[in-house]
mmCIF file as gemmi writes it, N, C-alpha and C atoms, coordinates in Angstrom:
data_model
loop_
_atom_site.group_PDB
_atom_site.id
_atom_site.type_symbol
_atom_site.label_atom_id
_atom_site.label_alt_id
_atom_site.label_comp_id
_atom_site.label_asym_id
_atom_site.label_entity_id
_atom_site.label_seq_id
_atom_site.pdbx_PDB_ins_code
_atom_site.Cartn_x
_atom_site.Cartn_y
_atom_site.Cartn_z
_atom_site.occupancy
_atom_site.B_iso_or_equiv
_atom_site.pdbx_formal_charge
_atom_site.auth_seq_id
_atom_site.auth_asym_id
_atom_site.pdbx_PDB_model_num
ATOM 1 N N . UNK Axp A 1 ? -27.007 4.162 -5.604 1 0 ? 1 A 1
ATOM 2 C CA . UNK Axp A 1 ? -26.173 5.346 -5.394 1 0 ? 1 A 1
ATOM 3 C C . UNK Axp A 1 ? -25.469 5.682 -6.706 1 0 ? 1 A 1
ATOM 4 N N . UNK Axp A 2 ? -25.133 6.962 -7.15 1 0 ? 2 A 1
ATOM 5 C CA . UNK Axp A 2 ? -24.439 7.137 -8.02 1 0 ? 2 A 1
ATOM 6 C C . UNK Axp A 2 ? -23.276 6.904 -8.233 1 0 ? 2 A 1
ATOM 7 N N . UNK Axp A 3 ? -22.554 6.804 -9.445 1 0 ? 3 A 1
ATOM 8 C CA . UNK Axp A 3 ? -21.246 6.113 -9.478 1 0 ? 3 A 1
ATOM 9 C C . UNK Axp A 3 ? -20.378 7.49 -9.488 1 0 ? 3 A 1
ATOM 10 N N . UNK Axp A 4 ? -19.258 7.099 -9.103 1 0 ? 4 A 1
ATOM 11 C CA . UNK Axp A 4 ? -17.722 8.242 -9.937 1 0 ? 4 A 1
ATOM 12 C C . UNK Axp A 4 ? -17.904 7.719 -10.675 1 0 ? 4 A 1
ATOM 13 N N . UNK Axp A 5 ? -17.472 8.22 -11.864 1 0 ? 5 A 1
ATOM 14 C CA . UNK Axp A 5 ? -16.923 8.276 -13.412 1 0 ? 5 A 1
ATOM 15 C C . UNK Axp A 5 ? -15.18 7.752 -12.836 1 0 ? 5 A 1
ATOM 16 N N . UNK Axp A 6 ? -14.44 6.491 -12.971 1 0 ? 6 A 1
ATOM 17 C CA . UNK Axp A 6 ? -13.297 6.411 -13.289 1 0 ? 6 A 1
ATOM 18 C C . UNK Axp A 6 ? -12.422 7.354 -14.55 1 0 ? 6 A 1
ATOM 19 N N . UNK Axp A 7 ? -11.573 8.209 -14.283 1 0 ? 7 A 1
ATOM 20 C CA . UNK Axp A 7 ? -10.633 9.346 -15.088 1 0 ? 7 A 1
ATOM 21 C C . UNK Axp A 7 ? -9.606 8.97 -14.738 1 0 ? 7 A 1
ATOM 22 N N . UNK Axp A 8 ? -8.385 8.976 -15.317 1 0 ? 8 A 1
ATOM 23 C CA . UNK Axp A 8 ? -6.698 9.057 -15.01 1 0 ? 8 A 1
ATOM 24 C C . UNK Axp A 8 ? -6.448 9.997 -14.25 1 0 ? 8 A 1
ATOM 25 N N . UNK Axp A 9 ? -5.804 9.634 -13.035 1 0 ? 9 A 1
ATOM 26 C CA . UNK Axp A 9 ? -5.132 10.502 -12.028 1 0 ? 9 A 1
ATOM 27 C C . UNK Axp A 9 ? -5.621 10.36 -10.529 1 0 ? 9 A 1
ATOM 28 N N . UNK Axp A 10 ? -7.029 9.82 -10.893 1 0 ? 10 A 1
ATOM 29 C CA . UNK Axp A 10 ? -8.256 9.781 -9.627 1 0 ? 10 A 1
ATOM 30 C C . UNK Axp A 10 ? -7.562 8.831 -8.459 1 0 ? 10 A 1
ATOM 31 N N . UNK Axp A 11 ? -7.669 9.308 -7.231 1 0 ? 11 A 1
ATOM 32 C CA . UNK Axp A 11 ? -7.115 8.448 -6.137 1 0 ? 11 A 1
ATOM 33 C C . UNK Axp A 11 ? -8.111 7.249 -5.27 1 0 ? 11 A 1
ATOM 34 N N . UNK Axp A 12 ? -8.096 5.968 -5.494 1 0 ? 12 A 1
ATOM 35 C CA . UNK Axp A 12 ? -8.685 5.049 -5.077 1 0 ? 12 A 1
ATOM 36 C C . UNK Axp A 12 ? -8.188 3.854 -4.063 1 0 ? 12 A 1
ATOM 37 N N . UNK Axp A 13 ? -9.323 3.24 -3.187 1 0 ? 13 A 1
ATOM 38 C CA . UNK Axp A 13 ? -8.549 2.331 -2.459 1 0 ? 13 A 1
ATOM 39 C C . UNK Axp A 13 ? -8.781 1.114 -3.258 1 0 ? 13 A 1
ATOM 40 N N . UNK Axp A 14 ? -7.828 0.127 -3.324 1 0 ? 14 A 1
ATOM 41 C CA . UNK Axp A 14 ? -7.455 -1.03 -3.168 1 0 ? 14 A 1
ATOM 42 C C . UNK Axp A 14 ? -7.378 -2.209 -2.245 1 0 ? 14 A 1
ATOM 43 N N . UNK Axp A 15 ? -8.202 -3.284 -2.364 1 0 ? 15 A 1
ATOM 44 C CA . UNK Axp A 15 ? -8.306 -4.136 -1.347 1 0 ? 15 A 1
ATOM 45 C C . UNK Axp A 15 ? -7.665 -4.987 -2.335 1 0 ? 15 A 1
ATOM 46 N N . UNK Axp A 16 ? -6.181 -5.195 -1.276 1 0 ? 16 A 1
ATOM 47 C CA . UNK Axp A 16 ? -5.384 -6.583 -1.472 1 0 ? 16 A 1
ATOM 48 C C . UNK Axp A 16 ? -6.413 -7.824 -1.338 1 0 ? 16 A 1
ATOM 49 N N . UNK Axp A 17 ? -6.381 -8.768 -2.532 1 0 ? 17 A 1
ATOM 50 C CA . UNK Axp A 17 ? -6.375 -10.176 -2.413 1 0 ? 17 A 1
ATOM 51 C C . UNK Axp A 17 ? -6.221 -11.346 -1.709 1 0 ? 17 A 1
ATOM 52 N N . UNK Axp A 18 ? -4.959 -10.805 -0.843 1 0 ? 18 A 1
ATOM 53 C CA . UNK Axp A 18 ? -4.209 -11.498 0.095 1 0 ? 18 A 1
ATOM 54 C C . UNK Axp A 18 ? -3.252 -10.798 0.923 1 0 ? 18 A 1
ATOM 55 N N . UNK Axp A 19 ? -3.614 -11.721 1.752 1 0 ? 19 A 1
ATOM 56 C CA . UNK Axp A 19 ? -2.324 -11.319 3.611 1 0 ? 19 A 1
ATOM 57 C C . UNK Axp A 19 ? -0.989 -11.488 3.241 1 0 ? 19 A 1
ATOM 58 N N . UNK Axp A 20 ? -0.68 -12.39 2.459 1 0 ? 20 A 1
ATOM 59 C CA . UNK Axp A 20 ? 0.665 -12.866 2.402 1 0 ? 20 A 1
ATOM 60 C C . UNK Axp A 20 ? 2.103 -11.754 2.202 1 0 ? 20 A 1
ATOM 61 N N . UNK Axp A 21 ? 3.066 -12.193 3.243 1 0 ? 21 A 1
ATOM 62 C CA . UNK Axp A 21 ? 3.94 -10.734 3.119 1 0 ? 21 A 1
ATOM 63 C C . UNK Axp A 21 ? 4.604 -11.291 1.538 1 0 ? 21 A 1
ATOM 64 N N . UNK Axp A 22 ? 5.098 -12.012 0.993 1 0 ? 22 A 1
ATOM 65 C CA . UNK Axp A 22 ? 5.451 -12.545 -0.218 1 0 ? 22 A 1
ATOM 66 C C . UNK Axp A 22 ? 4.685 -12.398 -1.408 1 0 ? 22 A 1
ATOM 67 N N . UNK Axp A 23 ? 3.363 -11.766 -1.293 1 0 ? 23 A 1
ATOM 68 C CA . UNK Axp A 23 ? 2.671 -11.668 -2.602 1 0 ? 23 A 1
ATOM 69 C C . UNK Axp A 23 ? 2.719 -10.832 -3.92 1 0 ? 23 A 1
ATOM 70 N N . UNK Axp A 24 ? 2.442 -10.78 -4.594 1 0 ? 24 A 1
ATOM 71 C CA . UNK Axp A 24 ? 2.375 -10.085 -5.994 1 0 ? 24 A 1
ATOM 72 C C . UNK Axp A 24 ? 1.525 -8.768 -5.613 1 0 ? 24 A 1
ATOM 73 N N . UNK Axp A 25 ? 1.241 -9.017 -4.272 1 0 ? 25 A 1
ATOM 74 C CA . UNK Axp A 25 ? -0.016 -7.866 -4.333 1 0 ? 25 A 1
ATOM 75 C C . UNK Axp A 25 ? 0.426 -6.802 -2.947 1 0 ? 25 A 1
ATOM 76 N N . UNK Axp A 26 ? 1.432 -7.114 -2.645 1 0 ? 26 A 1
ATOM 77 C CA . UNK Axp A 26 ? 2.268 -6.205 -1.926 1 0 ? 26 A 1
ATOM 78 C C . UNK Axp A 26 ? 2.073 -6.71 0.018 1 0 ? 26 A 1
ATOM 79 N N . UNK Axp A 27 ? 2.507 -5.365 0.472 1 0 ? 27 A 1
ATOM 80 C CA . UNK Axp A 27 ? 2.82 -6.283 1.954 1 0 ? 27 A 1
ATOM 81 C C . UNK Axp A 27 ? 1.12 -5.95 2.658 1 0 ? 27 A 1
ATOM 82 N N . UNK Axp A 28 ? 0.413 -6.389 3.229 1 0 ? 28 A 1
ATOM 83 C CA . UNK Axp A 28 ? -0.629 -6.004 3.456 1 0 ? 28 A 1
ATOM 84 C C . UNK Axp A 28 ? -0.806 -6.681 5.541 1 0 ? 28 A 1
ATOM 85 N N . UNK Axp A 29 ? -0.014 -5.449 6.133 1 0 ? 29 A 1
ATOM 86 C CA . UNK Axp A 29 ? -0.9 -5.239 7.628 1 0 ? 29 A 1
ATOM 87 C C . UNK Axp A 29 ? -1.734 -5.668 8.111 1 0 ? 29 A 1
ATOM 88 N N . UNK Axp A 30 ? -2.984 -5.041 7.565 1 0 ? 30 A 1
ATOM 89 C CA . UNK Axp A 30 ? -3.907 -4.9 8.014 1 0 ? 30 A 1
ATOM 90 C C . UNK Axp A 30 ? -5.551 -4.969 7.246 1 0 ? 30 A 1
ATOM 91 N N . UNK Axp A 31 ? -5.411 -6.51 6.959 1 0 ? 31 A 1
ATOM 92 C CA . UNK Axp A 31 ? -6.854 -6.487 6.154 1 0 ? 31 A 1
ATOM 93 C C . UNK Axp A 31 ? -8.334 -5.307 6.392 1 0 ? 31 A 1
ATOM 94 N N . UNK Axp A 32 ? -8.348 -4.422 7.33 1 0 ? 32 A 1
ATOM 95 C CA . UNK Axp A 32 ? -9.311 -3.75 7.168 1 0 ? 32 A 1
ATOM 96 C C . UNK Axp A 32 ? -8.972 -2.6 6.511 1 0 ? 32 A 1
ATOM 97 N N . UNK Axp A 33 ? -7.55 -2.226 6.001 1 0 ? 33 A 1
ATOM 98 C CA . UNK Axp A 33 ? -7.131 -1.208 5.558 1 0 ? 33 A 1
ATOM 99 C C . UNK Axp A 33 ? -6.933 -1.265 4.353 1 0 ? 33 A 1
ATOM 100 N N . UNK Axp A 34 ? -7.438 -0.475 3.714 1 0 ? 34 A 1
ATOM 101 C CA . UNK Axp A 34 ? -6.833 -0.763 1.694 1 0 ? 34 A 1
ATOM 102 C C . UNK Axp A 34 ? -5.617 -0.476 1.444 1 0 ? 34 A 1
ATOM 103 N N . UNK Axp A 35 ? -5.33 -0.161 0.064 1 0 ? 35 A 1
ATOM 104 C CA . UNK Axp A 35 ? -4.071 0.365 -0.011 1 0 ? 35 A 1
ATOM 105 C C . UNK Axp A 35 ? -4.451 1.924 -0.438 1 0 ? 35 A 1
ATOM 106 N N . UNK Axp A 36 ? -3.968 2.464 -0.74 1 0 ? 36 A 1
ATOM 107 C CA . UNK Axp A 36 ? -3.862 3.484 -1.439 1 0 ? 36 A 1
ATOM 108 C C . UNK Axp A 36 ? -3.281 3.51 -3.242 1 0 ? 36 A 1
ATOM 109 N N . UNK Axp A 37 ? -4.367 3.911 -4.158 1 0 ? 37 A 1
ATOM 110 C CA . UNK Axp A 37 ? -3.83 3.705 -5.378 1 0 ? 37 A 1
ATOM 111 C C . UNK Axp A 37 ? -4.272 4.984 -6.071 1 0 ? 37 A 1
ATOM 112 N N . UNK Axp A 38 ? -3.781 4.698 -7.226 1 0 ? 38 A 1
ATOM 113 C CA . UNK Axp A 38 ? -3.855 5.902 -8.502 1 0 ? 38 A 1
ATOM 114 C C . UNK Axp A 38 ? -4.696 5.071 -10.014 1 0 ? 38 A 1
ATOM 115 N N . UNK Axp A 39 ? -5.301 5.383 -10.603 1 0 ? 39 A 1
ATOM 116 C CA . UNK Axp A 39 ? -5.863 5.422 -11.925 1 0 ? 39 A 1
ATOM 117 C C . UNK Axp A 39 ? -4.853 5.638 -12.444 1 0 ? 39 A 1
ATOM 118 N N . UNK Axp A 40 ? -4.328 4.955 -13.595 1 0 ? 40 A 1
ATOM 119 C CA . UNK Axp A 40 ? -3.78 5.391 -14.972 1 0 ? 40 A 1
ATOM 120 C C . UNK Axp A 40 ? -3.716 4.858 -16.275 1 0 ? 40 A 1
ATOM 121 N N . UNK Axp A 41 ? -5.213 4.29 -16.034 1 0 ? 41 A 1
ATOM 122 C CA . UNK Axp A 41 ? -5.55 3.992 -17.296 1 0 ? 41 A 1
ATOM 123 C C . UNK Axp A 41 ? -6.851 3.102 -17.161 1 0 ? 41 A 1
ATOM 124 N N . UNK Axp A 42 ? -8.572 3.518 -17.952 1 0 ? 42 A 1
ATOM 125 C CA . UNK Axp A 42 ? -9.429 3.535 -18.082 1 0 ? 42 A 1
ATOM 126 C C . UNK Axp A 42 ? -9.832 2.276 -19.366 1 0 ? 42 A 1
ATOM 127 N N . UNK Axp A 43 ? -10.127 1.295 -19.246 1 0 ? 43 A 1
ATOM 128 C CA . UNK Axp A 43 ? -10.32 0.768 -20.14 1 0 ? 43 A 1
ATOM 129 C C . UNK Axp A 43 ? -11.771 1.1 -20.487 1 0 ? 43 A 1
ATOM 130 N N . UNK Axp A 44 ? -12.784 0.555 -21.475 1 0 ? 44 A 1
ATOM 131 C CA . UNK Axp A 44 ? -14.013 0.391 -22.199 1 0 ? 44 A 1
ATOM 132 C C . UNK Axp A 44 ? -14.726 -0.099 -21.606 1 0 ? 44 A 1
ATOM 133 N N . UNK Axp A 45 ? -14.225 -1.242 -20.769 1 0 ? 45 A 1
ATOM 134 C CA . UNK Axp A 45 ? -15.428 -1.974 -20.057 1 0 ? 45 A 1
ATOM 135 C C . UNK Axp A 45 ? -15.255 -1.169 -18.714 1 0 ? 45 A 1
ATOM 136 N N . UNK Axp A 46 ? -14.924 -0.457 -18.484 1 0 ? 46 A 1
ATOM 137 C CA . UNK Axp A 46 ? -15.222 0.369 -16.75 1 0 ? 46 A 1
ATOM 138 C C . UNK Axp A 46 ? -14.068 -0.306 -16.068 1 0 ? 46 A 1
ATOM 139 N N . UNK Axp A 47 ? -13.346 -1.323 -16.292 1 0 ? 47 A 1
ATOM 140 C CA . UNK Axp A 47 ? -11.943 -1.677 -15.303 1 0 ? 47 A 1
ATOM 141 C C . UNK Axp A 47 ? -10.986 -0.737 -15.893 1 0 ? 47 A 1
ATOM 142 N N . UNK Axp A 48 ? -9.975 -0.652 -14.792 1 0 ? 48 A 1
ATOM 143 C CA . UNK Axp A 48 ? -8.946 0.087 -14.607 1 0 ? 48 A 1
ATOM 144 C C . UNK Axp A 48 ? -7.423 -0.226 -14.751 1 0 ? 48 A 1
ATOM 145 N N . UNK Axp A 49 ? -6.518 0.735 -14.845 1 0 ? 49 A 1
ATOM 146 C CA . UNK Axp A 49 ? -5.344 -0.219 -14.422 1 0 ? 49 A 1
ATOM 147 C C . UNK Axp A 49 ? -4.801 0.957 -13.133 1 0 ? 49 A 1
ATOM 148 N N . UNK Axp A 50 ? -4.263 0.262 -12.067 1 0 ? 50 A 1
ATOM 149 C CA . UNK Axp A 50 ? -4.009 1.428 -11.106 1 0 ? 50 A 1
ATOM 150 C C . UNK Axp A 50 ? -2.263 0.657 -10.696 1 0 ? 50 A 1
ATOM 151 N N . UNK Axp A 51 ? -1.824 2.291 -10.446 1 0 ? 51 A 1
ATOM 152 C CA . UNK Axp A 51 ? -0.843 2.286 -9.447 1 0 ? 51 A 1
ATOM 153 C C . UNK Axp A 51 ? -1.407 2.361 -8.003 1 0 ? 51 A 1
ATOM 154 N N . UNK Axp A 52 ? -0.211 1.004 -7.319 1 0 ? 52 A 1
ATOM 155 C CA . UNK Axp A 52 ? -0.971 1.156 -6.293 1 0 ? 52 A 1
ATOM 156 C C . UNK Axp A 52 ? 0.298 1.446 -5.339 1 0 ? 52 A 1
ATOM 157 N N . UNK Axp A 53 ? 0.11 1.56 -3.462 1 0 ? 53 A 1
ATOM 158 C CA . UNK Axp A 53 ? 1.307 1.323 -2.9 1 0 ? 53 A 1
ATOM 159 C C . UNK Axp A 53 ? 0.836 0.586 -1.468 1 0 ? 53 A 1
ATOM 160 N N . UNK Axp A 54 ? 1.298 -0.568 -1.141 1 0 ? 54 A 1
ATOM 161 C CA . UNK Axp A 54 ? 0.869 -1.616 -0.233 1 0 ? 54 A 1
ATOM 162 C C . UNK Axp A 54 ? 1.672 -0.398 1.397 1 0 ? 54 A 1
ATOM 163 N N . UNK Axp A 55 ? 1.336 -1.339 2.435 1 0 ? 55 A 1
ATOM 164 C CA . UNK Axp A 55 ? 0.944 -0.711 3.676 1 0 ? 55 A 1
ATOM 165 C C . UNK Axp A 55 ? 2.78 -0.159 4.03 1 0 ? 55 A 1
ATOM 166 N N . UNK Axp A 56 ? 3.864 -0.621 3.289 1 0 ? 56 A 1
ATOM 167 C CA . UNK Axp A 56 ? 4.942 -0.126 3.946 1 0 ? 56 A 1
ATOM 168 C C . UNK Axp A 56 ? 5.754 0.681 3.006 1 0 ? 56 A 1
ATOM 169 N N . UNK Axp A 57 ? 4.996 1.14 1.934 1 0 ? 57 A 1
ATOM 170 C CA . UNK Axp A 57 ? 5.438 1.842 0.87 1 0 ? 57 A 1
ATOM 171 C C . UNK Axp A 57 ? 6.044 1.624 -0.44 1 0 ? 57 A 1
ATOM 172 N N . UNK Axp A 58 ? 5.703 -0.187 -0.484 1 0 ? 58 A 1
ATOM 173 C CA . UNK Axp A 58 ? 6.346 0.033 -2.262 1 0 ? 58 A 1
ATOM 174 C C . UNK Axp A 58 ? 5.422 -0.285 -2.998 1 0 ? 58 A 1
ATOM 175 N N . UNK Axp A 59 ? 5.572 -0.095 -4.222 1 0 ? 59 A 1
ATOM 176 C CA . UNK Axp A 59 ? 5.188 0.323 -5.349 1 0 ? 59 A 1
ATOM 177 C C . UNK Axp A 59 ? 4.724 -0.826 -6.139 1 0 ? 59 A 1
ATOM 178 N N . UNK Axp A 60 ? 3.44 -0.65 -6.922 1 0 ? 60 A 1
ATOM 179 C CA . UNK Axp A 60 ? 3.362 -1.949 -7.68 1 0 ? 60 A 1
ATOM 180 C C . UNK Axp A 60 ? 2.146 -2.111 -8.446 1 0 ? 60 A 1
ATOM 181 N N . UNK Axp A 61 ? 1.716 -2.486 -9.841 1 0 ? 61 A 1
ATOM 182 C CA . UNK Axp A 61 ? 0.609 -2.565 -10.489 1 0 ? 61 A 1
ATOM 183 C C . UNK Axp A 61 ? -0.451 -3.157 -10.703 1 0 ? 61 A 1
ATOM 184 N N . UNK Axp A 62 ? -1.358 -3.067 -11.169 1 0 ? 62 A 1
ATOM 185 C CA . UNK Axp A 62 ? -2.567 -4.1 -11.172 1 0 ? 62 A 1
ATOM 186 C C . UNK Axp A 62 ? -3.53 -3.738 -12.542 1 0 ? 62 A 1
ATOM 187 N N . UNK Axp A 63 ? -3.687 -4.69 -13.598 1 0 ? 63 A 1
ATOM 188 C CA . UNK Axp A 63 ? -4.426 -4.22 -14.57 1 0 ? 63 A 1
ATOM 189 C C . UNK Axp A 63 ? -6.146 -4.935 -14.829 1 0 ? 63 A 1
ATOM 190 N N . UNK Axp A 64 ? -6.433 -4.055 -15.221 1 0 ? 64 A 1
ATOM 191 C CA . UNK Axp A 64 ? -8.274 -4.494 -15.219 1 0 ? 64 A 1
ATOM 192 C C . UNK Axp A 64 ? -8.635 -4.879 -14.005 1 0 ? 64 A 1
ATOM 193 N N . UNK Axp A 65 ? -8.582 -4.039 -13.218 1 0 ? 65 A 1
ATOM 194 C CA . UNK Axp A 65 ? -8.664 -3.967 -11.685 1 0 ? 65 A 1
ATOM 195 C C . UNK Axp A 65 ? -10.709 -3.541 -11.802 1 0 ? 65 A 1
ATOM 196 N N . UNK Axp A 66 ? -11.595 -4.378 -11.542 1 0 ? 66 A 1
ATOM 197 C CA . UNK Axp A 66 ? -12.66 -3.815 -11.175 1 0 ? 66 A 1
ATOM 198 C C . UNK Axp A 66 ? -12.754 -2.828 -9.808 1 0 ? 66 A 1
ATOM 199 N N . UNK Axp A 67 ? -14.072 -2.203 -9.917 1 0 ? 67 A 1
ATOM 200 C CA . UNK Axp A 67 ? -14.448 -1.047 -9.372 1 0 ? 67 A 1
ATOM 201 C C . UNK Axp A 67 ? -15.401 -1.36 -8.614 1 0 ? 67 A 1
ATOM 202 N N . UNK Axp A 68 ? -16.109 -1.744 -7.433 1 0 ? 68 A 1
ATOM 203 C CA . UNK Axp A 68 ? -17.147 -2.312 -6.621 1 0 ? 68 A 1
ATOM 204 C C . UNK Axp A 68 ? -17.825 -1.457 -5.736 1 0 ? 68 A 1
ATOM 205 N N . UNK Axp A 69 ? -19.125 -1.753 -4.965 1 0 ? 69 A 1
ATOM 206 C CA . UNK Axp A 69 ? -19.28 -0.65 -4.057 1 0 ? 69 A 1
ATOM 207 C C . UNK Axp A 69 ? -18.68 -1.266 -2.685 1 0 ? 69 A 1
ATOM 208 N N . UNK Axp A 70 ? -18.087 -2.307 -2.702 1 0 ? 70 A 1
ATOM 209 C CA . UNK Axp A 70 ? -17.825 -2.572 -0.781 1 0 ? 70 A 1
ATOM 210 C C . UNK Axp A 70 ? -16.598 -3.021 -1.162 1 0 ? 70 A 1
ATOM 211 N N . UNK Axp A 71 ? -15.883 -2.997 0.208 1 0 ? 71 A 1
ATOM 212 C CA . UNK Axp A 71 ? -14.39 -4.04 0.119 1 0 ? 71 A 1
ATOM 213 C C . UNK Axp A 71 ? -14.348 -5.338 -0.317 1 0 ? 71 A 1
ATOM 214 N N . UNK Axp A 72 ? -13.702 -5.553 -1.761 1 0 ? 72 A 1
ATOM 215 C CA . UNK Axp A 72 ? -13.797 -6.878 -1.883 1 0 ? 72 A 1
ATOM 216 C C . UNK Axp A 72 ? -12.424 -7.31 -2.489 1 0 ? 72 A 1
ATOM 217 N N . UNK Axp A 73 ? -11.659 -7.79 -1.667 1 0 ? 73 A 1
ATOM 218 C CA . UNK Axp A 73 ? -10.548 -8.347 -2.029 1 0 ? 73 A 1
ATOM 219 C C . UNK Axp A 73 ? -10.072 -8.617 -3.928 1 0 ? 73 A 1
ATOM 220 N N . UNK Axp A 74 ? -9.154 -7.9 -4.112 1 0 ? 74 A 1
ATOM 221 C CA . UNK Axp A 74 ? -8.612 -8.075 -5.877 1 0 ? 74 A 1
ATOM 222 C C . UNK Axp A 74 ? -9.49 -6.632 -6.536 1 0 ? 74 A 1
ATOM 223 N N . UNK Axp A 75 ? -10.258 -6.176 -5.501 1 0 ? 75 A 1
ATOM 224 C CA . UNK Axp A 75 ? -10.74 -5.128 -6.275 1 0 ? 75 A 1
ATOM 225 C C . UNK Axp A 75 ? -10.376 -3.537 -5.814 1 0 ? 75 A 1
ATOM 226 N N . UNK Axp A 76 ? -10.931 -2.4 -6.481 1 0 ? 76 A 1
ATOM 227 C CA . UNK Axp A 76 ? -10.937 -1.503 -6.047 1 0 ? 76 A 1
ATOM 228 C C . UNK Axp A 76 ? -12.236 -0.689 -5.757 1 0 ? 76 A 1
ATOM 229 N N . UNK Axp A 77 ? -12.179 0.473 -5.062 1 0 ? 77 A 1
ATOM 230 C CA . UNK Axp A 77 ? -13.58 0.729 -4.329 1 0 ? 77 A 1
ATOM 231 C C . UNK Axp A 77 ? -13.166 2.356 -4.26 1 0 ? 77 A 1
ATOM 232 N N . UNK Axp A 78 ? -14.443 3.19 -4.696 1 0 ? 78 A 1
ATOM 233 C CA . UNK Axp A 78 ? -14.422 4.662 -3.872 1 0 ? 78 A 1
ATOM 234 C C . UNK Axp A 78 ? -14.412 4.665 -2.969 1 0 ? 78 A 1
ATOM 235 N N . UNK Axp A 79 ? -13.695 5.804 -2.349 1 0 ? 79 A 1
ATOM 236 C CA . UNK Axp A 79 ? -13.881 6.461 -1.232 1 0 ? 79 A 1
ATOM 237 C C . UNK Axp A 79 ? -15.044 7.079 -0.578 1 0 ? 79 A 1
ATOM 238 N N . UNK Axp A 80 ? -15.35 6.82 0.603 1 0 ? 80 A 1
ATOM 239 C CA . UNK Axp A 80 ? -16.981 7.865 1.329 1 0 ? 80 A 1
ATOM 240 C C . UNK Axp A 80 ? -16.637 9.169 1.034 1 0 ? 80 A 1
ATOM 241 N N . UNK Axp A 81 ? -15.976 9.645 0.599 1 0 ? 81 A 1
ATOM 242 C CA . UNK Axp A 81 ? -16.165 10.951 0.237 1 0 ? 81 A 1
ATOM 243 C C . UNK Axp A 81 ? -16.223 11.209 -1.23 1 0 ? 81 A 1
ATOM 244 N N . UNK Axp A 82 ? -15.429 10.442 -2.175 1 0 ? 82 A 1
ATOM 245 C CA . UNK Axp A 82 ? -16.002 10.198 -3.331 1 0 ? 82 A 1
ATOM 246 C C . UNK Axp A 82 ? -17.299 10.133 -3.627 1 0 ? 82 A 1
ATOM 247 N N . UNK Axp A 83 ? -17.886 8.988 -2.888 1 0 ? 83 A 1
ATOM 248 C CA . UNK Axp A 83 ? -19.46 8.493 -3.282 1 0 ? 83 A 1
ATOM 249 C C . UNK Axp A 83 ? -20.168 9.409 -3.179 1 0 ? 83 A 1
ATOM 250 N N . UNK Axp A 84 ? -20.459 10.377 -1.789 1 0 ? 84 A 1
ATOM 251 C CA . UNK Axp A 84 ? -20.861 11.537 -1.197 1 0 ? 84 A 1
ATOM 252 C C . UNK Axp A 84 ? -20.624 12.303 -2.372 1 0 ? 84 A 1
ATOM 253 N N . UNK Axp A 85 ? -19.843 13.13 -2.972 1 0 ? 85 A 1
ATOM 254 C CA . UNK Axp A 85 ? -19.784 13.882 -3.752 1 0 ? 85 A 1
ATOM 255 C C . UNK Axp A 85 ? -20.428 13.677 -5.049 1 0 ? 85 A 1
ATOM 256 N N . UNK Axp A 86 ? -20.252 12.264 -5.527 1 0 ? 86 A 1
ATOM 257 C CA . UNK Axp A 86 ? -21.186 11.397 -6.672 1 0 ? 86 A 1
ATOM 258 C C . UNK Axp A 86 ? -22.591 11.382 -6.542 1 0 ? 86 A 1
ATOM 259 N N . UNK Axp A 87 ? -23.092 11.624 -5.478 1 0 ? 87 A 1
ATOM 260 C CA . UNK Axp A 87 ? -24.589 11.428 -5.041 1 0 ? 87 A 1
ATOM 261 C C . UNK Axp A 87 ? -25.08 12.87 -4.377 1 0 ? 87 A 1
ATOM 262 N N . UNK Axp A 88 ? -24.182 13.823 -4.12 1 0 ? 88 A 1
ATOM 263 C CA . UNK Axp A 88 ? -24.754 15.278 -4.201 1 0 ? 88 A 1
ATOM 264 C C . UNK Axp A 88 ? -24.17 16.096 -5.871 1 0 ? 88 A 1
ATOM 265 N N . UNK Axp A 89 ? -23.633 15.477 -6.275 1 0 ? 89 A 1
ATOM 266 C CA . UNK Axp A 89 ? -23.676 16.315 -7.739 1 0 ? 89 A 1
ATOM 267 C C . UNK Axp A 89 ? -25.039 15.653 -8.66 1 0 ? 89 A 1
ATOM 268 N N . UNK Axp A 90 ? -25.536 14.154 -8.411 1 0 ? 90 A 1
ATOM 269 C CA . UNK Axp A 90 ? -26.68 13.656 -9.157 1 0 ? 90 A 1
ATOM 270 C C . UNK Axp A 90 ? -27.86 14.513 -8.537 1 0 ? 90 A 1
ATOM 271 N N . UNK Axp A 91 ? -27.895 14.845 -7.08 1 0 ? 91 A 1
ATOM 272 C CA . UNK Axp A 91 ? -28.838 15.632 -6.877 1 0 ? 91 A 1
ATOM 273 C C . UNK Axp A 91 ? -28.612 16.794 -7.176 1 0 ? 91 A 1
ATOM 274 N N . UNK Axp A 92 ? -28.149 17.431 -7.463 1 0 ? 92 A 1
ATOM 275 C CA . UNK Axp A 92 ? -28.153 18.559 -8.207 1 0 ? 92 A 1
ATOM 276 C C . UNK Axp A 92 ? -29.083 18.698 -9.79 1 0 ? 92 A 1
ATOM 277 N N . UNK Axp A 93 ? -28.864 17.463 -10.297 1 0 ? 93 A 1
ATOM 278 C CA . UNK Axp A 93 ? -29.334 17.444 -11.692 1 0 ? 93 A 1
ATOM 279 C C . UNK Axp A 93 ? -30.417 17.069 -11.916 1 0 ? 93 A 1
C-alpha cells in the first residue's frame, strides 16, 4: 500500500506502550484506542517527533516515534482514511 509522506502539522494515532495510569506515556483507557497526536517534526530517517494527548486530555511528547502499518505499541500509525487517500492519489499516477 502506499505510504503518507510524514509533514509537520499532520494528525496521527499513537499507540501507547503501556496501560499504566503512572506512565511517561500518558493515561491510557483503553488499549484498543490510540491517542490522538500531531507531527512536529520530521526527521531523515522517516521517524517523527509528535505531540501527543493520552485518553483524558493531557499533553505530552515523544521523539523518533516510528511510523508502522498496524497498531503497535511505542509507535505511531495512519489513519484508514489517510491510507485510503495515499492509495487513491498513487492510483491516479
Amino acid at each position: 500500500m502506499p505510504r503518507s509522506v510524514p509533514t509537520i502539522g499532520r494528525r496521527i494515532w499513537y499507540w501507547p506502550a503501556t496501560n499504566e495510569d503512572d506512565s511517561a506515556e500518558g493515561i491510557c483507557l483503553d488499549n484498543s484506542q490510540p491517542y490522538d497526536a500531531g507531527i512536529v517534526y520530521v526527521h531523515a530517517d522517516g521517524t517523527v517527533n509528535l505531540g501527543i494527548t493520552d485518553h483524558t486530555g493531557d499533553y505530552f511528547t515523544n521523539e523518533n516515534v516510528n511510523i508502522t502499518d498496524e497498531a503497535t505499541p511505542g509507535c505511531a500509525q495512519w489513519m484508514p482514511y489517510q491510507e485510503k487517500k495515499a492509495a487513491e492519489e498513487a492510483a491516479k499516477n
